[in-house]
C-alpha positions in Angstrom: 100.0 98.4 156.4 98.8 100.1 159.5 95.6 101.8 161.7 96.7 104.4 163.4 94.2 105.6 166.1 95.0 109.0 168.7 95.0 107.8 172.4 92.3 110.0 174.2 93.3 109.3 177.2 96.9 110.1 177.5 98.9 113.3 176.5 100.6 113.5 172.7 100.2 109.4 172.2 99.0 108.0 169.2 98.5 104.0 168.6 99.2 101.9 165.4 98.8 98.5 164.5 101.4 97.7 162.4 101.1 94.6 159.9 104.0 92.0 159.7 103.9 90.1 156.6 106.9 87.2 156.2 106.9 86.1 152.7 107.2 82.2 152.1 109.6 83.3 148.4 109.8 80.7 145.6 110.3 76.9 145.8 107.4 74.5 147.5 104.7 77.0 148.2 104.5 78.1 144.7 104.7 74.4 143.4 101.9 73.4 145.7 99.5 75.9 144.7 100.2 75.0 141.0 102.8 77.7 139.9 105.8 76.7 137.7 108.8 76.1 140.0 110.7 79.5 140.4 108.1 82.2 140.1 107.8 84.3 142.9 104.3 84.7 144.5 102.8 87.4 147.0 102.5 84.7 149.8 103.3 84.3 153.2 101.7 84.8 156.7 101.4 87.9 159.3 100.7 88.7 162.3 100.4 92.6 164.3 102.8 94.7 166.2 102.4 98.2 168.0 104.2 101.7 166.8 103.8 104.8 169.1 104.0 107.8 167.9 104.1 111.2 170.3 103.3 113.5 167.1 101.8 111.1 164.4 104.7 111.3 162.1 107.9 109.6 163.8 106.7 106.2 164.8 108.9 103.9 167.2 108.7 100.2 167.2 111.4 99.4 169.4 109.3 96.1 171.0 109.3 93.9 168.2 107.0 91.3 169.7 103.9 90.2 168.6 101.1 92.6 169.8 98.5 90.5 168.1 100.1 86.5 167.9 99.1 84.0 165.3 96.7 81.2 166.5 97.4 77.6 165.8 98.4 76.6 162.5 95.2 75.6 160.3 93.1 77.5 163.0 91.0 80.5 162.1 93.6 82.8 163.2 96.6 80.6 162.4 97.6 82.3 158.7 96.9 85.7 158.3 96.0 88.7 161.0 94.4 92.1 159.8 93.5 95.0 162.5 91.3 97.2 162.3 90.8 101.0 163.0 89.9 102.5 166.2 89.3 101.2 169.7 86.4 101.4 172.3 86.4 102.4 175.6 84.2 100.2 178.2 84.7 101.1 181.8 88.2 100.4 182.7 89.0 98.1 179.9 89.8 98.9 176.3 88.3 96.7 173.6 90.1 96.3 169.9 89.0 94.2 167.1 91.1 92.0 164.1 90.0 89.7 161.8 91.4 86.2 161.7 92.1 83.9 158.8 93.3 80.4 158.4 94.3 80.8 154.8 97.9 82.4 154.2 98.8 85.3 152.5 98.4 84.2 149.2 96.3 80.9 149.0 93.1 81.0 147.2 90.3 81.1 149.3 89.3 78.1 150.1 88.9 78.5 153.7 85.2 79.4 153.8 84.3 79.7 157.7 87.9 78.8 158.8 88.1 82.6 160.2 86.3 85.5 162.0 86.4 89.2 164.0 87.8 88.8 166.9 87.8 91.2 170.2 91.1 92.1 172.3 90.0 93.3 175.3 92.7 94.7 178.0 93.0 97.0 180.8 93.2 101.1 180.3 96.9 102.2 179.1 97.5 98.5 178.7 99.9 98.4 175.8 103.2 98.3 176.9 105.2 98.1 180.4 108.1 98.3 182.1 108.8 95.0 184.0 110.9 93.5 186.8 110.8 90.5 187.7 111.5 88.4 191.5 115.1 89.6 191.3 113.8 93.2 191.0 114.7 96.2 189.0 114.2 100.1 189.3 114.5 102.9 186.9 115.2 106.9 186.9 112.5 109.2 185.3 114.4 112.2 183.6 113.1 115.6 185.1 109.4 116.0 185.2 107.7 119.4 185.9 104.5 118.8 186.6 100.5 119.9 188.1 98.3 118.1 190.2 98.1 116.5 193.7 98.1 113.1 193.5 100.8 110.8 191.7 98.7 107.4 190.8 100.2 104.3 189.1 98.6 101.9 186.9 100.3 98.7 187.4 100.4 94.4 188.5 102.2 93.2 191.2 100.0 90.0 191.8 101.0 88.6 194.9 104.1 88.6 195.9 105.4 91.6 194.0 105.1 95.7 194.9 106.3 99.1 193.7 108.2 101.8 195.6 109.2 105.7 194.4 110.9 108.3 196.3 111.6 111.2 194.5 114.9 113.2 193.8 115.1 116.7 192.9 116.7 117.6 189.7 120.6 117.1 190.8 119.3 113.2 191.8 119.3 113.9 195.6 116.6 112.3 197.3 114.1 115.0 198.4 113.4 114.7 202.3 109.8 112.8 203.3 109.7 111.2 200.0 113.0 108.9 200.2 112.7 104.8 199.7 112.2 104.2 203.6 109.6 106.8 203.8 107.4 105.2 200.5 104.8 103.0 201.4 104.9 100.1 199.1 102.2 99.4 196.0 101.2 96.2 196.0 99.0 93.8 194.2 96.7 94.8 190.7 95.5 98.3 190.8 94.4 101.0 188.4 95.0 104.0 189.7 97.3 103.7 193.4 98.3 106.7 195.1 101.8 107.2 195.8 102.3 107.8 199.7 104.7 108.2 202.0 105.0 107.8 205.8 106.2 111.6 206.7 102.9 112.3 205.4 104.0 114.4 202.6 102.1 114.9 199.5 103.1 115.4 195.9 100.7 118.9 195.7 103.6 120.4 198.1 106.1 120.0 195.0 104.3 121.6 192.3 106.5 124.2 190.6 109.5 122.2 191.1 111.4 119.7 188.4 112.1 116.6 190.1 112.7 113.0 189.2 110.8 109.8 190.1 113.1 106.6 191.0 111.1 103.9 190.9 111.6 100.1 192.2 109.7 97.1 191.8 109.6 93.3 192.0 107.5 91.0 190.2 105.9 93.7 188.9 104.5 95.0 185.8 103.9 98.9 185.6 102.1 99.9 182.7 101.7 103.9 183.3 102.0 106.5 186.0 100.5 109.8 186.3 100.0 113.7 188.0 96.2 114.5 188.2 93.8 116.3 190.8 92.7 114.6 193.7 89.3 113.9 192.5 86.4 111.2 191.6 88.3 107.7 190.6 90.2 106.9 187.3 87.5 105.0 186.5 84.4 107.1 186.5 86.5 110.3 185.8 87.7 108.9 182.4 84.4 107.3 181.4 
């Protein structure tokens, strides 16, 4: 089982939430609930992972974490998990909602109260990221052709962490005024952060051209990068 939802606000991305059933098979379960010993029963628990999808028909779910965890055992979200369809935008943030049961997959329900609709509430293009952590780590885009002026990155680097890109043109050589000692570092837990460098070159001068971003971080987590126009902010531009 899944709800699939189209992202507005990216290109070509569309969202599901993918249920994960485990089933609990013969033996104890099915004596406790009063079955004979040996019959198989449609029990178990579940919780919710994410598929992405560029077209809505191949789906990829090559993070098999929990996207959605299980509460507590015996807590009104500690047996079963069910999403549900669609998302809201509010602001910056993106709101979801699931219901929550204590019961598992196949108990009787005898949980009355012992669950709810619950709200997941987490920051624009939030789903995934790529992460490095204090030893650092970096990454190649493949080539990009691209419009726009500005290069922004949505991303968390705390404290004590920070991004860098230069960029390479589409042989992998590092293009002049935007190499790693000319990049001003991206620090801290930002939205939308311009990409800048200290020759005072600006991404608008390399429209037209297929390049590559090299990107290096530590402690960081960077959940989405973009090309737009130099314009109002992400946040009242999107709203």
């Amino acid at each position: 089982m899944a709800t699939v939802t189209r992202y507005p606000y990216a290109q070509d991305v569309y969202l599901a939430m993918w249920v994960n059933y485990r089933h609990f098979g013969d033996s104890k379960k099915a004596k406790d609930l009063g079955f004979p010993g040996g019959i198989r029963i449609n029990d178990g628990v579940q919780d919710v992972q994410l598929a992405v999808s560029r077209d809505g028909i191949n789906w990829s779910r090559s993070d098999r974490r929990p996207y959605v965890d299980l509460g507590p055992a015996g807590g009104p979200e500690g047996g079963v998990l069910w999403p549900t369809q669609g998302m809201i935008r509010r602001g910056d943030e993106i709101y979801e909602y699931y219901c929550g049961q204590a019961r598992t997959h196949g108990d009787p329900p005898t949980y009355e109260g012992q669950g709810g609709i619950y709200r997941l509430v987490q920051r624009l293009d939030g789903f995934v990221s790529a992460d490095a952590g204090p030893q650092g780590g970096w990454f190649t885009t493949p080539p990009l052709a691209f419009s726009g002026t500005r290069l922004e990155f949505n991303l968390n680097a705390s404290a004590l962490g920070y991004l860098a890109v230069k960029i390479q043109d589409d042989d992998g050589d590092p293009i002049p005024g935007y190499t790693f000692n000319e990049s001003l570092p991206i620090d801290r837990n930002r939205l939308a952060a311009p990409a800048r460098w200290n020759s005072g070159k600006t991404i608008a001068e390399l429209q037209g051209r297929t390049i590559r971003l090299h990107v290096t971080m530590r402690s960081c987590k960077l959940y989405a990068f973009q090309f737009r126009e130099h314009q109002k902010p992400l946040s009242a531009a999107l709203r």
